[in-house]
C-alpha positions as CSV (number, residue, x, y, z in Angstrom):
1,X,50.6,-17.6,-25.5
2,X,47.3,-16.3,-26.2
3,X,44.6,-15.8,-23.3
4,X,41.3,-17.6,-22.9
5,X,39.6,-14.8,-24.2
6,X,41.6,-14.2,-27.0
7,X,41.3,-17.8,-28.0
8,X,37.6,-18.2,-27.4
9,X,37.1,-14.5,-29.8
10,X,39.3,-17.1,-32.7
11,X,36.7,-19.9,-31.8
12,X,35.1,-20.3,-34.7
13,X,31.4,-20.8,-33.0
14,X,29.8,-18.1,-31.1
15,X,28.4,-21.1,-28.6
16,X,31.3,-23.4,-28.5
17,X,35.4,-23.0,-28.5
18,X,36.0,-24.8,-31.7
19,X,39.5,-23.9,-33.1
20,X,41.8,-25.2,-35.5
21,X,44.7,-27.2,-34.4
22,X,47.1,-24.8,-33.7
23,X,45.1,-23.0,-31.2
24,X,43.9,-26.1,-29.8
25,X,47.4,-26.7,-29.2
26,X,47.5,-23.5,-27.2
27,X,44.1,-24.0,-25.7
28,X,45.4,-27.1,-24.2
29,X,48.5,-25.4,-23.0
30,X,46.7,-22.7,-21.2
31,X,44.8,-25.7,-19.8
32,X,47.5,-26.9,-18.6
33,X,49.3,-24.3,-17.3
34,X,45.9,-23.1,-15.1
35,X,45.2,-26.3,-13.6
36,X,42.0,-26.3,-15.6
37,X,39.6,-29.6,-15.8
38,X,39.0,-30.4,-19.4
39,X,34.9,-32.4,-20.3
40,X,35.8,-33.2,-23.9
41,X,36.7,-32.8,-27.3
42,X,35.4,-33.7,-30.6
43,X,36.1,-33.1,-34.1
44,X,34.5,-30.4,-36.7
45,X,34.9,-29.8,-40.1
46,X,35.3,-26.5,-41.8
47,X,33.6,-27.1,-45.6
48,X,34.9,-24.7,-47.9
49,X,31.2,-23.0,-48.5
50,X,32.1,-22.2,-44.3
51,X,29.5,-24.1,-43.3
52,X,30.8,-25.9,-39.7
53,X,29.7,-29.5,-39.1
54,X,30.4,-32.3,-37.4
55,X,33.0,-35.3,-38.2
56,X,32.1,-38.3,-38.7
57,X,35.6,-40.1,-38.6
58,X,37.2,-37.9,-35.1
59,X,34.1,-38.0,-32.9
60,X,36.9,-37.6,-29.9
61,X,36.2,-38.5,-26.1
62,X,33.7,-37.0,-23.9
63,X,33.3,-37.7,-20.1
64,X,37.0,-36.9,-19.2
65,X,36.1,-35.3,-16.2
66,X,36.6,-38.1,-14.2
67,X,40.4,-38.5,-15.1
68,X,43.1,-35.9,-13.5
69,X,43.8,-33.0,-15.3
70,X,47.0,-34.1,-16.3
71,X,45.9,-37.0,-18.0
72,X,42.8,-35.5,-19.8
73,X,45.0,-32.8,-21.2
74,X,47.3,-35.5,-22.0
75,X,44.7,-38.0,-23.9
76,X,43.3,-34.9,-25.1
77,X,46.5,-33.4,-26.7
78,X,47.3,-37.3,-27.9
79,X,44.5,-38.1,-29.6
80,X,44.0,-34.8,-31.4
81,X,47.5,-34.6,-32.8
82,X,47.1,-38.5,-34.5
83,X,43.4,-37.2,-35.7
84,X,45.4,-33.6,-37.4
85,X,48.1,-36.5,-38.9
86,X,45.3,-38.5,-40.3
87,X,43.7,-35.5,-41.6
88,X,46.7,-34.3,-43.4
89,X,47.6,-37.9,-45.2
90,X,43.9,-38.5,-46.3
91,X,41.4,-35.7,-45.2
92,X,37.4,-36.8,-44.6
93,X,36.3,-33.6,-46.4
94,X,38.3,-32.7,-49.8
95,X,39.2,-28.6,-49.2
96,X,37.8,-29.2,-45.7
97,X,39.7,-27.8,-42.7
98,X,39.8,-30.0,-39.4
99,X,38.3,-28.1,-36.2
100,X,38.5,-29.4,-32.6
101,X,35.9,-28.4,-30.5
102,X,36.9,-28.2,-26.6
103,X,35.4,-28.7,-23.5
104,X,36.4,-27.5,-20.4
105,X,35.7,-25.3,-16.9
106,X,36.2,-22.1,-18.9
């Protein structure tokens, strides 16, 4: 399991953790296991040039600060393992990589 700073330093924005979906995976986890509100999430997009942007199609959930931590990992950890399956079977970006950009008390 990686740390917080180790995952932030693979985020790839200086301003926001954004990360693909492995280490959102283990973002989540570390969440988890440090009792750690989570805000948000929302979907990027990697363009092959390397440009970052934002999807259009996995615009995620903001305001989950009002559900327990549990559950907004939960949601969370639902919602971006159906939008990595979607990817995969028809991607919004040909030679695009899907990024998940998560919010939390970090």
């Amino acid at each position: 399991m990686y740390s917080l700073e180790e995952l932030k330093a693979r985020s790839h924005s200086e301003n926001e953790i954004v990360l693909n979906y492995i280490d959102a995976m283990e973002l989540l986890y570390w969440f988890s296991e440090n009792r750690t509100k989570i805000f948000g999430w929302e979907g990027r997009i990697l363009y092959p040039s390397g440009k970052l942007g934002h999807s259009t199609r996995y615009q995620g959930k903001a305001e989950l600060g009002t559900l327990s931590t549990d559950s907004a990992i939960s949601l969370t950890k639902s919602e971006i393992m159906q939008a990595k399956w979607e990817w995969d079977e028809k991607p919004e970006v040909d030679s695009g990589e899907l990024l998940f950009c998560i919010t939390g008390e970090t």
